[in-house]
C-alpha positions in Angstrom: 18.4 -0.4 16.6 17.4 -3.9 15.8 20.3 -6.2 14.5 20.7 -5.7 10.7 21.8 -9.4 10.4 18.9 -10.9 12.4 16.4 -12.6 9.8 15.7 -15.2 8.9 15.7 -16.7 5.3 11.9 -17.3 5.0 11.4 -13.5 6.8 13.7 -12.2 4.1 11.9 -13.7 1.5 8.6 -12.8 2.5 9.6 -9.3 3.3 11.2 -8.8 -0.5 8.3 -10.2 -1.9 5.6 -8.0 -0.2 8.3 -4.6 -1.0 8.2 -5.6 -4.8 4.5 -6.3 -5.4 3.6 -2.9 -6.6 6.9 -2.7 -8.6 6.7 -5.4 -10.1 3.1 -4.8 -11.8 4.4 -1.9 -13.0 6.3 -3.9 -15.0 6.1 -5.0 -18.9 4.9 -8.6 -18.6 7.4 -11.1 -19.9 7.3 -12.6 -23.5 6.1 -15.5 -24.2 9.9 -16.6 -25.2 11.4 -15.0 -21.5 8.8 -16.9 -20.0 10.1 -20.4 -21.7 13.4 -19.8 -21.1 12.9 -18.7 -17.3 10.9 -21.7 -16.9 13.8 -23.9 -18.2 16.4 -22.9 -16.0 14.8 -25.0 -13.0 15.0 -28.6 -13.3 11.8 -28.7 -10.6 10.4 -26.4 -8.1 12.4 -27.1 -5.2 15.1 -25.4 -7.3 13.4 -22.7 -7.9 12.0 -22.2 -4.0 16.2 -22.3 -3.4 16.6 -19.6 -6.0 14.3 -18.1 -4.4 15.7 -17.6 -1.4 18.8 -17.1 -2.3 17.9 -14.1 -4.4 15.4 -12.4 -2.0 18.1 -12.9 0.8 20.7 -11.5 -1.6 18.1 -8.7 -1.9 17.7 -7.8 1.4 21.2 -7.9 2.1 21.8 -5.5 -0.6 19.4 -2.7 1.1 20.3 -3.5 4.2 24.1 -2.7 3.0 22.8 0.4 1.0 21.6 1.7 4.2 24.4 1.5 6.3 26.5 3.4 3.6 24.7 6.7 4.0 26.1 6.3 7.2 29.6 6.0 5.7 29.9 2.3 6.9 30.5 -0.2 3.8 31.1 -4.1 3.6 32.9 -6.1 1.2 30.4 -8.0 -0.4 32.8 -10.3 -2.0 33.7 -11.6 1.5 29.9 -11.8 2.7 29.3 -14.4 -0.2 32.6 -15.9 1.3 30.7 -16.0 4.7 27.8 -17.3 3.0 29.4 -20.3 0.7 31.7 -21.2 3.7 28.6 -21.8 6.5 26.6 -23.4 3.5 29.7 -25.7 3.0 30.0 -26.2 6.3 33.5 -24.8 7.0 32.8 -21.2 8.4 36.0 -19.7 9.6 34.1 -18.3 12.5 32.3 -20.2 15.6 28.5 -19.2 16.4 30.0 -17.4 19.4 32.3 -15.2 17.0 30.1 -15.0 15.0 27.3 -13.7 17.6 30.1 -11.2 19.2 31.1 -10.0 16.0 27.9 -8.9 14.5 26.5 -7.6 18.4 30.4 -5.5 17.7 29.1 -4.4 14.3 25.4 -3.5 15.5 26.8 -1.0 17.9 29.0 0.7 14.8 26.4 0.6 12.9 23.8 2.2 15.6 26.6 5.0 16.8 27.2 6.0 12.9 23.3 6.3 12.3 23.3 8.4 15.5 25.9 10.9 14.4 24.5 10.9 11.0 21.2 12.0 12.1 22.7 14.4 14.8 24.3 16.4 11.9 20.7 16.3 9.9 19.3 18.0 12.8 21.9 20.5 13.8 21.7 21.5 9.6 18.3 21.5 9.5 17.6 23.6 13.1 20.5 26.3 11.4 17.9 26.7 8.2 15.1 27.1 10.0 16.2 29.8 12.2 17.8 31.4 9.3 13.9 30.7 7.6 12.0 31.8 10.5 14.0 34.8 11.1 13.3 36.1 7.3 9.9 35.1 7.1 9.1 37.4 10.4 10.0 40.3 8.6 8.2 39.7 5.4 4.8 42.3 5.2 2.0 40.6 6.6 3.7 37.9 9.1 2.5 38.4 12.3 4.5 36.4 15.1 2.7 35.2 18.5 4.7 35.0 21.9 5.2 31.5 21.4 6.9 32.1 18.4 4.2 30.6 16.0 4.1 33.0 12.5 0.9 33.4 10.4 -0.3 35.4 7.8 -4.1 36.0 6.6 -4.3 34.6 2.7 -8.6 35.3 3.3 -10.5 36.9 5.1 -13.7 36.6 7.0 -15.9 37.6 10.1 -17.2 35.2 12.2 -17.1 33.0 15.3 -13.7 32.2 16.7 -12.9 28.0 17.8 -12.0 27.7 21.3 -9.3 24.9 22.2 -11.8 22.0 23.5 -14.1 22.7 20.4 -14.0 20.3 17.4 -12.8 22.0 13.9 -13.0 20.7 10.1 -10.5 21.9 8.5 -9.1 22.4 5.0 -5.3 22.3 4.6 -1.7 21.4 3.6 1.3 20.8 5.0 4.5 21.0 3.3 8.2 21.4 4.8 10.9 23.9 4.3 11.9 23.0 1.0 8.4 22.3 0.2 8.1 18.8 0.0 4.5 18.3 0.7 3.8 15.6 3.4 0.0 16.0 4.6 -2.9 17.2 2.3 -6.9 17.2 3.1 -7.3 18.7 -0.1 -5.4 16.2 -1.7 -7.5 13.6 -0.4 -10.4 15.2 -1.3 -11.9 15.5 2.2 -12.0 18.0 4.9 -10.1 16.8 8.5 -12.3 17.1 11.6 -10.9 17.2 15.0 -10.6 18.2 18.9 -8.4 21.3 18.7 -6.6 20.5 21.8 -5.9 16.9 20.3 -3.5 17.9 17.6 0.4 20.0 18.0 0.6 23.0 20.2 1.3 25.4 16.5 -2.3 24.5 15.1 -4.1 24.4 18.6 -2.8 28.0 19.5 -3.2 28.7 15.5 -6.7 27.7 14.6 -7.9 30.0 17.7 -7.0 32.8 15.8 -9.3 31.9 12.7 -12.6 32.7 12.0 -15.0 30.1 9.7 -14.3 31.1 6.4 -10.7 32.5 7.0 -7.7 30.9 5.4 -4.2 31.2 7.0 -0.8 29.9 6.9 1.4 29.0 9.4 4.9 28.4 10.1 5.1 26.5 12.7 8.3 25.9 14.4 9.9 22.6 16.2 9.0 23.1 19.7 5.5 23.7 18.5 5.4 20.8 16.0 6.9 17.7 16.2 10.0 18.7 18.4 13.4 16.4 18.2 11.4 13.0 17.6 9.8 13.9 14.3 7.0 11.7 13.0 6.6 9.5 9.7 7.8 11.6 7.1 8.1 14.6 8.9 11.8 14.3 10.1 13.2 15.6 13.7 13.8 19.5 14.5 11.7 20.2 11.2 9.5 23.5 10.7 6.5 23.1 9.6 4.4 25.4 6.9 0.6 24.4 7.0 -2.1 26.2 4.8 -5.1 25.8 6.4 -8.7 26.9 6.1 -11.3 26.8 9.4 -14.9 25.5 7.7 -16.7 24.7 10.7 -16.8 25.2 14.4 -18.6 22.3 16.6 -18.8 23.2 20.3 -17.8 20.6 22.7 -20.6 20.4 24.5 -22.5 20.3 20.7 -20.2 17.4 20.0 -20.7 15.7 23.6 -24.6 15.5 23.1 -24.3 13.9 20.1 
């Protein structure tokens, strides 16, 4: 985990002011009476490039502090603008070498309580989903493989089957557990087309199954998903549900050839 502390003020201030673009445009525009008195309150633009700073800084510091107290670690943020007036004064109570030993000290607290944090996300969410996947196999209709993949027909059809080295376009979505939806060709408005054997082990044994024209879902466990690393928004140890509809078959010698 990268040092929370190690930024510099230009990097803070660029980082806050790229992470409120969008929200800011959302925003009512200012009257023109805000906009008079905001521009009155800096004498020239130097002291409003200091501003500046010191508010995106201030910003930065405030998520970065927001952060660490999911993990059940909290700073006093009475004696970080302490810290900040001292060293600015130039009459910090620490040297550079406490300083630099205290906050490596702190980085390792922080790391360790991020790691136990996520530890317990994972052990709660492994306990659900083998309470999940255990119910779901006995609902009418589920059928599960010896892998332990589960899928159900919603449509039939009858038709050529993919093997794993041909290339498929797809339909689908792919929500989690509590159905937060995290993946969606139909949401984007455009079929996904891809090696079978490129993508996790649940779809590549799954999609086999299909025939064009079929529409299935799947619940794909962990170990035949994403496993213990997770990816972007799909979080570690997490079972996956997929809907998913096979629209065409391209053989890989077909695609080779072309």
């Amino acid at each position: 985990m990268k040092n929370v502390f190690k930024v510099s003020l230009l990097a803070a201030a660029v980082a806050f002011t790229v992470g409120c673009n969008e929200k800011a445009e959302q925003e009512a525009p200012a009257t023109e009476t805000e906009t008079v008195v905001e521009a009155a309150a800096f004498a020239n633009s130097q002291e409003k490039a200091a501003y500046a700073i010191g508010s995106s800084f201030s910003r930065y510091v405030e998520t970065t502090l927001e952060k660490q107290a999911e993990f059940g670690l909290e700073l006093d943020k009475e004696i970080i603008l302490q810290g900040i007036t001292d060293t600015l004064r130039g009459n910090s109570k620490l040297t550079d070498e406490e300083m630099v030993e205290t906050l490596k000290a702190y980085d390792t607290e922080v790391q360790a309580a991020a790691e136990k944090v996520m530890a317990e996300k994972t052990a709660k969410a492994s306990e659900e989903a083998k309470t999940f996947l255990a119910e779901n196999a006995k609902v009418e209709g589920v059928t599960v493989t010896e892998s332990g993949l589960q899928y159900s027909v919603i449509t039939e059809a009858e038709g050529p089957k993919p093997k794993a080295e041909d290339t498929v376009t797809v339909h689908y979505v792919g929500t989690l557990l509590d159905g937060t939806e995290f993946d969606s060709s139909v949401a984007r408005g455009e079929p996904a087309k891809f090696p079978l054997n490129r993508v996790i082990p649940g779809w590549t044994e799954g999609v086999q199954l299909m025939s064009v024209g079929e529409k299935y879902k799947f619940v794909i466990p962990a170990e035949l998903g994403y496993g213990e690393q997770g990816a972007g928004s799909i979080p570690p140890g997490a079972t996956l549900v997929f809907e998913v509809e096979l629209l065409e078959i391209a053989a890989a010698d077909e695609v080779a050839a072309k």
